[in-house]
Every structure is written in C-alpha cells, then in structure tokens.
C-alpha positions as CSV (number, residue, x, y, z in Angstrom):
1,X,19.7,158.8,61.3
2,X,18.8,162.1,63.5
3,X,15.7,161.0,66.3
4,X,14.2,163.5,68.8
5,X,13.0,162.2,71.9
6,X,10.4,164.0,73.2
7,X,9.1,162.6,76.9
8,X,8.3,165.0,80.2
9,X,10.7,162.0,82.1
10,X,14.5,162.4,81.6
11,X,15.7,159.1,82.5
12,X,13.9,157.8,79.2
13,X,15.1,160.3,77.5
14,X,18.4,160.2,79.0
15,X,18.2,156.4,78.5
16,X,16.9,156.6,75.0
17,X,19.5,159.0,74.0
18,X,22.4,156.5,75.1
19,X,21.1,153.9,73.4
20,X,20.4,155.0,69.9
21,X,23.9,157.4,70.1
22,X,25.8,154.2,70.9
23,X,24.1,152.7,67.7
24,X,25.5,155.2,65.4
25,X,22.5,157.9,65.7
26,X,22.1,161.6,66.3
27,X,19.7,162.4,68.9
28,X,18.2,165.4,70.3
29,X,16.0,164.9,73.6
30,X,13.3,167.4,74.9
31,X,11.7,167.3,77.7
32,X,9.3,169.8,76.9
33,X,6.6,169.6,74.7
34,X,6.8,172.6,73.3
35,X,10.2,172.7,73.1
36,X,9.9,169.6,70.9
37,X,7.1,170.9,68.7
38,X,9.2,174.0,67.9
39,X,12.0,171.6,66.4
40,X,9.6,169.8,64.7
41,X,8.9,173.2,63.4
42,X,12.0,174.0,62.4
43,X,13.9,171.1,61.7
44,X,13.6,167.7,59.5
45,X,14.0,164.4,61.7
46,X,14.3,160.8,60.5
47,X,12.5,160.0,63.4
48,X,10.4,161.3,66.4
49,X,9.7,159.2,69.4
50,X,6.9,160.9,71.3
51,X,5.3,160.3,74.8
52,X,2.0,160.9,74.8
53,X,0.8,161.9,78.0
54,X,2.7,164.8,78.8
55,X,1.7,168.2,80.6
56,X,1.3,171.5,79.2
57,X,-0.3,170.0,76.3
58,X,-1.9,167.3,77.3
59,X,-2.5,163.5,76.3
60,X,-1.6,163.3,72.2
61,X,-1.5,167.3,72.4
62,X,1.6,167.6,70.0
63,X,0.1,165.3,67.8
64,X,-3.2,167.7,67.1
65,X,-0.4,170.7,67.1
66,X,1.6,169.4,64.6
67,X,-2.3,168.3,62.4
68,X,-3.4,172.1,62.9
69,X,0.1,173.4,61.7
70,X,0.0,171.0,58.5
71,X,3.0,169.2,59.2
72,X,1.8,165.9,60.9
73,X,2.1,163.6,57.7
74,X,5.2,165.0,57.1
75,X,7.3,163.2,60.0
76,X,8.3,159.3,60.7
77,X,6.3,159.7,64.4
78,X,6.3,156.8,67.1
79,X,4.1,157.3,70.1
80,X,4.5,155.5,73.9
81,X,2.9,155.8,77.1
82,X,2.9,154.6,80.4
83,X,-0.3,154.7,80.7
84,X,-3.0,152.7,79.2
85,X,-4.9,154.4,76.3
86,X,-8.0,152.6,75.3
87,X,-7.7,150.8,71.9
88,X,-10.0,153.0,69.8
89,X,-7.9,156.2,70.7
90,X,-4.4,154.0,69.7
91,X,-6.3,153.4,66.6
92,X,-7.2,156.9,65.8
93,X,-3.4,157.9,66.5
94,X,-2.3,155.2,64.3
95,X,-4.4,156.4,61.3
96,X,-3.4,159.6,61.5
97,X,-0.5,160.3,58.6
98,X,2.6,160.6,60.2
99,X,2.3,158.4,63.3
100,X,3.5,154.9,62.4
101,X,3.6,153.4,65.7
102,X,3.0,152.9,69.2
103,X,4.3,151.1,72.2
104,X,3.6,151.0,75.5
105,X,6.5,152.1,78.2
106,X,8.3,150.9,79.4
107,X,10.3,150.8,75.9
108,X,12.7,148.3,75.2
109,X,15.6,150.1,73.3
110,X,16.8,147.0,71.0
111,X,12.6,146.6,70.3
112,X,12.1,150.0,69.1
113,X,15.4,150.0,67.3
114,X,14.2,146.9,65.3
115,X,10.7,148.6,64.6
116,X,12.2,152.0,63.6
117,X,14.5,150.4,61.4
118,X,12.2,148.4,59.4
C-alpha cells in the first residue's frame, strides 16, 4: 500500500512515516501543502492522510483544490486535526467523494491502521 502524509508538523509525519513503513507500507510525507497536492496531481496513492488545518492554503484548502481540479472522488482521503472543527463542517468533509474519514490528533498509529485497512 503507497500512503502520503501530508501535515505542516514533521514529527507526525515523521512519526506516521515510521509506523506504517515498519508495517509493510510505502510512504511519502510532505510537509507542504502544495507540495502534496502536486503528487496528488501526479501520482496514484492507496491512501492520503491529510491534516487539515495547514497554512498556505488554509483549513480543508487541499480538499477544495483537489474538488476544483476534478480529482477529489478519485482518492482513498483521511482527514485529522488538532483542532476542533465544528460537527457540521466534519460532516460536509465527510460527504464529499473521496474523503472517507476523520480523526482528531493526536492520531493513534495502530487506530488509523485498523480504519485504513478496513
């Protein structure tokens, strides 16, 4: 399974990126949002775990990219934060096509393997 990290913080990625390449997995981090929409762009991934609330772009600011380049409901997207978002915006995010989850940070590495397995 190939999973892109993207998250402005590097010890989750960092963190992340041990974790799931001790499982078995390919990872790519970015910690650049725009950096990670570009492989997005260009490249397929099993997975995308996604903070966010991340500057540059903004809260959820990939998310809208990726809608207004076509290629949202193409991808296997999991969202976090640290913060809290209110329910109705979680909501929205989850009922977009191509975001199938969300979990608040700090993420629990065996938690989110379990959910991006199933």
């Amino acid at each position: 399974m190939k999973i892109l990290i993207i998250d402005d913080n590097e010890n989750n990625t960092s963190t992340l990126s041990k974790f799931f390449n001790s499982k078995g997995f390919s990872t790519l981090i970015c910690n650049e949002p725009m950096a990670g929409l570009r492989h997005i762009q260009q490249e397929k991934f099993d997975v995308i775990l996604l903070d966010v609330n991340m500057p540059v772009v903004g809260e959820i600011g990939v998310i809208e990219l990726l809608a207004s380049d076509d290629i949202l409901k193409d991808q296997n997207i999991f969202i976090f934060s640290e913060e809290d978002l209110p329910d109705i915006k979680v909501k929205n995010l989850l009922r977009r096509d191509g975001v199938n989850g969300f979990l608040k940070q700090p993420v629990d590495p065996e938690q989110l393997l379990t959910i991006i397995t199933n």
